[in-house]
TORGUVEX-837377 format. One line per 2 residues: their letters; for each residue x, y, z of N, C-alpha, C. Coordinates in steps of 0.05 Angstrom, whole numbers, m for minus. Atoms other than C-alpha are relative to their C-alpha. Last residue first. Example, Ala and Ser with C-alpha at 12.3 -4.5 7.8 and 13.67 -1.06 7.14 Angstrom:
<recs>
sa = m16,m24,m1,273,m21,143,m15,22,14  18,m24,0,246,m90,156,18,24,0
</recs>
This chain:
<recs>
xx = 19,31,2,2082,1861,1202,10,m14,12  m4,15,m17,2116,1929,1223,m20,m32,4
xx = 26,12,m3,2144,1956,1164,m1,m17,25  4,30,m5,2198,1997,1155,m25,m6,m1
xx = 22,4,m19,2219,2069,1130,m5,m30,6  m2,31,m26,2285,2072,1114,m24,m10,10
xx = m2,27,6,2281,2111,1043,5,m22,21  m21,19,m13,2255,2174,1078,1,m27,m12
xx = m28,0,15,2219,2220,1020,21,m15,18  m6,7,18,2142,2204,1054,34,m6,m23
xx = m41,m4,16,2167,2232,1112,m2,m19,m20  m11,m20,m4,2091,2245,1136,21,3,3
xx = 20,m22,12,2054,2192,1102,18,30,m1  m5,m9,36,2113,2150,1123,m22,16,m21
xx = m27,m11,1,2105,2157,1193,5,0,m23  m2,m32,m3,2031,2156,1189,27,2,m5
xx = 9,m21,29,2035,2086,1150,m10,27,10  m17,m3,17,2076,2061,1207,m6,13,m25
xx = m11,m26,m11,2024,2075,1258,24,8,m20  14,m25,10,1976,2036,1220,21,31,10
xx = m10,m7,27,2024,1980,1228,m12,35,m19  m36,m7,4,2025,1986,1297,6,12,m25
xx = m3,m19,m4,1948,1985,1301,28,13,m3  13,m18,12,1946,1932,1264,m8,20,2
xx = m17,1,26,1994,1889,1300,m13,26,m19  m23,m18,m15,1958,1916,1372,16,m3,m33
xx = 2,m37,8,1893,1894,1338,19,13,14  9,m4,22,1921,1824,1332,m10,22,m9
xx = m18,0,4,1948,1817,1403,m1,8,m27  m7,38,8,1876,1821,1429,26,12,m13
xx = 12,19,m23,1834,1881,1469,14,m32,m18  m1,35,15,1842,1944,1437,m1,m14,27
xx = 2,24,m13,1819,2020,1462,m3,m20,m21  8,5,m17,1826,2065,1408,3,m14,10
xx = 27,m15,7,1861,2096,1355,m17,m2,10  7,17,17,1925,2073,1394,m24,23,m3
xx = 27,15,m5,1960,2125,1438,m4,m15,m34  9,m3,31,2038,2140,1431,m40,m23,17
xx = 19,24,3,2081,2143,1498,m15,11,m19  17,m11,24,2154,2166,1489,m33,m22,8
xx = 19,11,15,2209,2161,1548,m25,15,m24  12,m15,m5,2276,2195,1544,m31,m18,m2
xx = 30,18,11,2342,2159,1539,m21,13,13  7,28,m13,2396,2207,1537,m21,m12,m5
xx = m8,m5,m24,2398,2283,1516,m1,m18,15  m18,m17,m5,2411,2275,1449,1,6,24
xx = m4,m32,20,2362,2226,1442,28,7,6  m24,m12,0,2353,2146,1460,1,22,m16
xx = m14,m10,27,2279,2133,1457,34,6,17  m11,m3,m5,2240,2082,1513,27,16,m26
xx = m28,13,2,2188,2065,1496,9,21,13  m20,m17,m4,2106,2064,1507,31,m8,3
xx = m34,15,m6,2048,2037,1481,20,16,7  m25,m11,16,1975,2051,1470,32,m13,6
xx = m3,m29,18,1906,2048,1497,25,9,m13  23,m4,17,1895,1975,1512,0,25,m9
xx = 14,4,m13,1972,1966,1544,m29,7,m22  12,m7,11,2041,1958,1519,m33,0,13
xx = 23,5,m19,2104,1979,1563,m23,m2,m23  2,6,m22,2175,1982,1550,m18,m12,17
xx = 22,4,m20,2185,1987,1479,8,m7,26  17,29,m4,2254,2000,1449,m27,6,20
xx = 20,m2,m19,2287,2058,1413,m10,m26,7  11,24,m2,2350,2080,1381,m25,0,15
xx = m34,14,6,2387,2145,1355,m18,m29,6  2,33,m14,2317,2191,1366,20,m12,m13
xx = m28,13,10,2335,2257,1344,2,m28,7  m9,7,40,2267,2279,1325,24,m5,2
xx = m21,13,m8,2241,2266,1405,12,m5,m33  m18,m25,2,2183,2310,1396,22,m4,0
xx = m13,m13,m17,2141,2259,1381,16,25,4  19,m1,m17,2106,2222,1319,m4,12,33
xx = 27,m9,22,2151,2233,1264,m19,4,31  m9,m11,12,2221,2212,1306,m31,25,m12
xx = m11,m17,m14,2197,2171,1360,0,31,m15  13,m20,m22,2152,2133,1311,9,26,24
xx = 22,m12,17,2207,2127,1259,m20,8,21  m27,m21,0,2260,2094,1321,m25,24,m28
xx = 3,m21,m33,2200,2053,1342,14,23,m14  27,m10,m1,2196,2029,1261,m1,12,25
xx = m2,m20,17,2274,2019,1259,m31,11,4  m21,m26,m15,2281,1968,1323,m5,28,m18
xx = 8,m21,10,2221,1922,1290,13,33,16  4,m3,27,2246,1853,1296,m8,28,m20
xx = m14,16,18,2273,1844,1367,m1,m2,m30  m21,m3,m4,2244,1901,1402,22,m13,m15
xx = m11,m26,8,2183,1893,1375,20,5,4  0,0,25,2170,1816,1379,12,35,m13
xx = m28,9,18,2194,1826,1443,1,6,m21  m27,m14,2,2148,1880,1465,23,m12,m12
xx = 14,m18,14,2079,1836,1438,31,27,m5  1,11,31,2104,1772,1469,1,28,m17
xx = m26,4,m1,2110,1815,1538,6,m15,m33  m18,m22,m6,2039,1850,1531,33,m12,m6
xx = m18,m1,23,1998,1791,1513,26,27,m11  m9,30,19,1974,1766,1573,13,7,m23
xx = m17,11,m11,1964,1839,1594,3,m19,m11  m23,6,16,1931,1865,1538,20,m7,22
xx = 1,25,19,1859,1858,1571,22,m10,m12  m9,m8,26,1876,1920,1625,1,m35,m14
xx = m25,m2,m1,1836,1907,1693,13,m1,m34  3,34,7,1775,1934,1708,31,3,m6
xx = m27,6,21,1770,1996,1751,m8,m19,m8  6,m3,28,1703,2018,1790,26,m10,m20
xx = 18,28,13,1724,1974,1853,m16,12,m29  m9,40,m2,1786,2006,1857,m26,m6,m10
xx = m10,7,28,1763,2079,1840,12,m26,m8  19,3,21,1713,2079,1895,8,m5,m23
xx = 13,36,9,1762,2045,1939,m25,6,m21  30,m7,m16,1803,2112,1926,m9,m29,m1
xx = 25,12,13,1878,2102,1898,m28,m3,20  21,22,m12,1937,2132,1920,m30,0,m17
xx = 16,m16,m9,1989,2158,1880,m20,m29,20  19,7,m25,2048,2135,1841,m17,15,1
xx = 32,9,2,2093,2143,1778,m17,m7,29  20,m22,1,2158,2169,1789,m21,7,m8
xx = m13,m37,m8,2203,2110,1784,m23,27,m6  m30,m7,9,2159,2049,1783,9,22,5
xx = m4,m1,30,2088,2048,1785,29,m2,m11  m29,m10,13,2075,2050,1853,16,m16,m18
xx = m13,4,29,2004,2049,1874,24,13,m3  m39,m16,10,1988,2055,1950,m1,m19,m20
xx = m27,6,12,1908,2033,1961,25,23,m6  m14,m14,13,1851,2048,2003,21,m18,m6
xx = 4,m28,0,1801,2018,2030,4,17,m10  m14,m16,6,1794,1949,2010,m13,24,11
xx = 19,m20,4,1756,1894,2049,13,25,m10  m10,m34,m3,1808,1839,2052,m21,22,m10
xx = m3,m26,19,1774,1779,2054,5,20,14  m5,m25,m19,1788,1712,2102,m10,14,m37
xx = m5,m21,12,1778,1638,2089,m12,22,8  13,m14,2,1787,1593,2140,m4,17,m23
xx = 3,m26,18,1823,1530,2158,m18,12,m1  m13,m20,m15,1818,1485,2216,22,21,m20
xx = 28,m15,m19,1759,1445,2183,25,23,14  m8,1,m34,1815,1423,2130,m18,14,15
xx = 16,17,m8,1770,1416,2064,2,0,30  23,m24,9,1811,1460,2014,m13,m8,23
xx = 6,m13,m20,1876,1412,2033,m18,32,7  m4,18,m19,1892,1378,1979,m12,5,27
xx = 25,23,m2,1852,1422,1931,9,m15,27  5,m3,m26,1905,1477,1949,m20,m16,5
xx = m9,21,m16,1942,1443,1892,m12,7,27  18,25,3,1895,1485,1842,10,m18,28
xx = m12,13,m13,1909,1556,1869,m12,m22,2  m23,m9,6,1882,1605,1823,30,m13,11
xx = m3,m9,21,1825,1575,1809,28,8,m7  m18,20,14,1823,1544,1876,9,m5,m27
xx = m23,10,m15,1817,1607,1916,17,m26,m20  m27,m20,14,1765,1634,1861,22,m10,15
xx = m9,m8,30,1727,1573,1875,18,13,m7  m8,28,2,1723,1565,1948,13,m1,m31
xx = m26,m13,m4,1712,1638,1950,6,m19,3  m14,m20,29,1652,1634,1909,29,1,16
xx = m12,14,16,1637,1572,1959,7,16,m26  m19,5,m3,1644,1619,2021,9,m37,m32
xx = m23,m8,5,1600,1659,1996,30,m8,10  m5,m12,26,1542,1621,1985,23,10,m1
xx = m7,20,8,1553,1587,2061,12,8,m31  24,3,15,1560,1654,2094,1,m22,m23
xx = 6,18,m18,1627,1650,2143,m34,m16,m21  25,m2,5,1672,1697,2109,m12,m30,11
xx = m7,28,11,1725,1721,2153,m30,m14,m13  20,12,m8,1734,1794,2143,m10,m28,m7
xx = 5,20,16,1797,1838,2135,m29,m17,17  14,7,m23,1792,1913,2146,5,m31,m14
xx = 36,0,m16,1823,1960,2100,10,m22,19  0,2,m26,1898,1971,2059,m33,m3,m1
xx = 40,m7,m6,1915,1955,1993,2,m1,36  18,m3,m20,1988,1967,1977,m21,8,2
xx = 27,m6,m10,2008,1956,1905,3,m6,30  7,14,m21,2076,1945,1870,m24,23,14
xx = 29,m18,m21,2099,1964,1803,m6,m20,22  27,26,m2,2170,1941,1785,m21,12,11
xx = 13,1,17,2228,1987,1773,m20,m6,m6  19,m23,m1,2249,1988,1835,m18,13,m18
xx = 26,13,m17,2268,1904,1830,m14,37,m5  m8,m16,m10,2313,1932,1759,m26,m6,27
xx = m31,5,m14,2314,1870,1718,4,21,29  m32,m11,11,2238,1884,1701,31,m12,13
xx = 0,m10,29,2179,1835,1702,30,14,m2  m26,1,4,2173,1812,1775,12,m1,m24
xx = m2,24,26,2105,1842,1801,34,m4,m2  m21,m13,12,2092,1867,1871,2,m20,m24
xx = 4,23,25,2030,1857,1914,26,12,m20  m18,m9,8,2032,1882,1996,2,m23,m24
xx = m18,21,20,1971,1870,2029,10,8,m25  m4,m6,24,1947,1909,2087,6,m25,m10
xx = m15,21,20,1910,1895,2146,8,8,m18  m23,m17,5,1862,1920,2211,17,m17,m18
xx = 12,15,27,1819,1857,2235,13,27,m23  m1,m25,12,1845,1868,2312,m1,m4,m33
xx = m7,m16,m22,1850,1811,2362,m15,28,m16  22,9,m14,1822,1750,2313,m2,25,27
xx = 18,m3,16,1873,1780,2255,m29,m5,20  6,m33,m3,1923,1777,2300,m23,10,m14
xx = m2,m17,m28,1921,1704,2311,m5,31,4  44,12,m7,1890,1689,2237,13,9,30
xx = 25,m8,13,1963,1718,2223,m13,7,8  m4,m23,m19,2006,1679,2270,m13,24,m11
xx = m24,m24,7,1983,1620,2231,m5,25,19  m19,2,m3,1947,1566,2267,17,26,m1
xx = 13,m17,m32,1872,1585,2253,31,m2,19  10,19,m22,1899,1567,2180,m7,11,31
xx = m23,m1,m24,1888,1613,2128,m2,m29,19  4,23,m20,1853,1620,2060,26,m13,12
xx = m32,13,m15,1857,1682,2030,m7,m20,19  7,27,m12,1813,1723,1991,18,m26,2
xx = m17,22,m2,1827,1792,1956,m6,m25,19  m11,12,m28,1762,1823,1949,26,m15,m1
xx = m12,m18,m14,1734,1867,1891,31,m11,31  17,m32,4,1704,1808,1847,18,23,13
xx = 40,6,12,1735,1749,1876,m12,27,6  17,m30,m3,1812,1764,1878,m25,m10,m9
xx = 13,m14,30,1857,1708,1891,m16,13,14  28,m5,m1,1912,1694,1953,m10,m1,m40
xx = 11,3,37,1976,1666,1972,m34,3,3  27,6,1,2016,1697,2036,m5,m3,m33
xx = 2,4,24,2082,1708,2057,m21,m11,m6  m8,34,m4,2074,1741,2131,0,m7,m27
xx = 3,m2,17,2090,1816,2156,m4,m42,m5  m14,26,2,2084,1834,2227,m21,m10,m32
xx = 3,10,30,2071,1902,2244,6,m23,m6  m27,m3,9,2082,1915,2320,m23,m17,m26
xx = 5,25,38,2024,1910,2370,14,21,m12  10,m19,18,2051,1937,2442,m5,m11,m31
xx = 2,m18,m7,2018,1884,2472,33,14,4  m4,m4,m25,2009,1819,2435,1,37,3
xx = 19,1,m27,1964,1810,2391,9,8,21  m6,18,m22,2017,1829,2329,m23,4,28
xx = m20,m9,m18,1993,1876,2280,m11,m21,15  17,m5,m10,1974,1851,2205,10,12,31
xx = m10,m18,m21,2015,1857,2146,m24,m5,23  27,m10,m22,2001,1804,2090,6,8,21
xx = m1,2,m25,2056,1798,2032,m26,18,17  m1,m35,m4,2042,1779,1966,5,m4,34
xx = m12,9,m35,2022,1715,1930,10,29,8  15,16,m13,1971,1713,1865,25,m12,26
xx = m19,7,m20,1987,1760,1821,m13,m14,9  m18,22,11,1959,1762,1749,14,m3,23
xx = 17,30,19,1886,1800,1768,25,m21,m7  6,16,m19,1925,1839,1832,m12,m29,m16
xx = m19,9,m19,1970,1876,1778,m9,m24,22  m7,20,8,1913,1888,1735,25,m16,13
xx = 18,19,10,1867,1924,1784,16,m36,m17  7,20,m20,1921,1961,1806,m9,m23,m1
xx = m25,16,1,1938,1988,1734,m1,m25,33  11,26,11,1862,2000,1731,25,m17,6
xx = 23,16,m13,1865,2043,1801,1,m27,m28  m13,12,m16,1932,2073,1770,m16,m14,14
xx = m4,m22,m25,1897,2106,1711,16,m34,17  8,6,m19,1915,2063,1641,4,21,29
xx = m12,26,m12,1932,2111,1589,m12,m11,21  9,8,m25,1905,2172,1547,20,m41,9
xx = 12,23,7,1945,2218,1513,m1,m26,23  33,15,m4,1938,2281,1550,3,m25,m20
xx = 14,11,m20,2009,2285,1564,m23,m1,7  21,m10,m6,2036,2290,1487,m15,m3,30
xx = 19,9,16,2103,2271,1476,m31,15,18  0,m1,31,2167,2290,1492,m16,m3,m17
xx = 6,23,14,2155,2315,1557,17,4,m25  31,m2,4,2196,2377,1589,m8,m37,m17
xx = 4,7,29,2263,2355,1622,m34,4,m10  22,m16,6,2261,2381,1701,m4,2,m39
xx = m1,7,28,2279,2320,1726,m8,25,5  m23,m18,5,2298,2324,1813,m3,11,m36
xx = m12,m23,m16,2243,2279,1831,24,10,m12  m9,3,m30,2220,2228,1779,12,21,11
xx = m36,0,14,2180,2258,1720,2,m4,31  m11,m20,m22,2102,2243,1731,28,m9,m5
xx = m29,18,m29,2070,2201,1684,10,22,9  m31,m7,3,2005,2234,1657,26,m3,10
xx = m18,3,m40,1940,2198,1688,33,6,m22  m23,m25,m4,1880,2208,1628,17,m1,26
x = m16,13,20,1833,2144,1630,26,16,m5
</recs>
């Protein structure tokens, strides 16, 4: 639960905040990245001879551990895939303005076409769960569905966050609950409660000249912004009292955070509120 962001190459700025507070590891962040994606690119190597990487735009879901992907025996793919079963798949979200900004996942393993009746109607399901219009054509006999058997993963987190990821720590991860309500959760802060970040920065960090601040990121153990100091914009992450799980104990954890900051500058007449 402990994974301290890493300062991008060349930084040598100490934190501003505490780096044992805890946050999603990069196996859950995985986890949740593959639970709200659902297209990505699929690498496999070309049949022919010398095999060459060949990337294809691909739509999948995740049943249980497996990404699962239903192909046609057509695509140039399922061709390489029938030579050599070798594979990544490349998952990227589209949240920030900045594309490098953005976390993106490579899973790599083995892919495998499932053929076992039971399991090919859990992957009938999760396929069309996440992909209703593929009803039209769920049925074609000269389709297949495939799983990616993870091995390993590349997590990258944005600027100076990465690592690889073990398949033991993939398939132990779950994926973070406050997604869905993550982006609602920053506006509302950014847009209504600019003074209360700027108080947390201040009281709750090391960042006591904080000038402005906005959220960036909220997740089941805490939250994190973005402070403007004296030495530029610096991030700040702040744990919750514990793991949450609904938009409603993120308000009430917020607010709780506001009655530390005024506990402990009681004599500031700006303090806010974050209802």
């Amino acid at each position: 639960m402990k994974d301290a962001h890493s300062q991008p190459a060349g930084q040598t700025q100490d934190l501003l905040y505490d780096p044992e507070v805890p946050t999603l590891t990069h196996a859950e962040r995985s986890r949740t990245l593959l639970d709200h994606c659902s297209r990505g690119t699929l690498s496999t190597l070309t049949h022919e001879e010398p095999a060459y990487p060949y990337g294809s735009f691909i739509t999948f879901s995740l049943a249980g551990d497996d990404p699962t992907f239903f192909v046609s025996e057509l695509a140039e793919h399922t061709r390489n895939l029938r030579q050599n079963d070798r594979a990544s798949l490349m998952v990227v979200e589209d949240l920030a303005d900045d594309p490098l900004a953005n976390s993106r996942a490579t899973l790599l393993g083995r892919m495998v076409e499932v053929k076992e009746a039971d399991a090919r109607e859990q992957a009938r399901a999760s396929y069309l769960e996440s992909h209703p219009s593929a009803s039209r054509y769920i049925d074609y006999s000269d389709f297949n569905f495939w799983q990616l058997r993870v091995e390993s993963i590349r997590y990258i987190g944005g600027y100076g966050r990465m690592s690889w990821v073990s398949a033991d720590e993939w398939q132990a991860s779950e994926s973070d609950p406050m997604r869905p309500f993550a982006a609602g959760i920053i506006k509302h802060m950014n847009e209504d409660h600019g003074d209360a970040m700027v108080d947390y920065c201040r009281v709750l960090s090391r960042a006591t000249d904080t000038k402005s601040a906005t959220m960036t990121a909220v997740d089941r153990y805490g939250f994190e912004m973005s402070a403007l100091t004296g030495e530029g914009p610096r991030p700040i992450r702040l744990a919750f009292s514990g793991p949450i799980g609904s938009a409603d104990e993120a308000r009430k954890e917020m607010v709780a955070l506001v009655k530390r900051c005024r506990a402990a500058s009681s004599s500031r007449p700006d303090a806010v509120s974050a209802d």
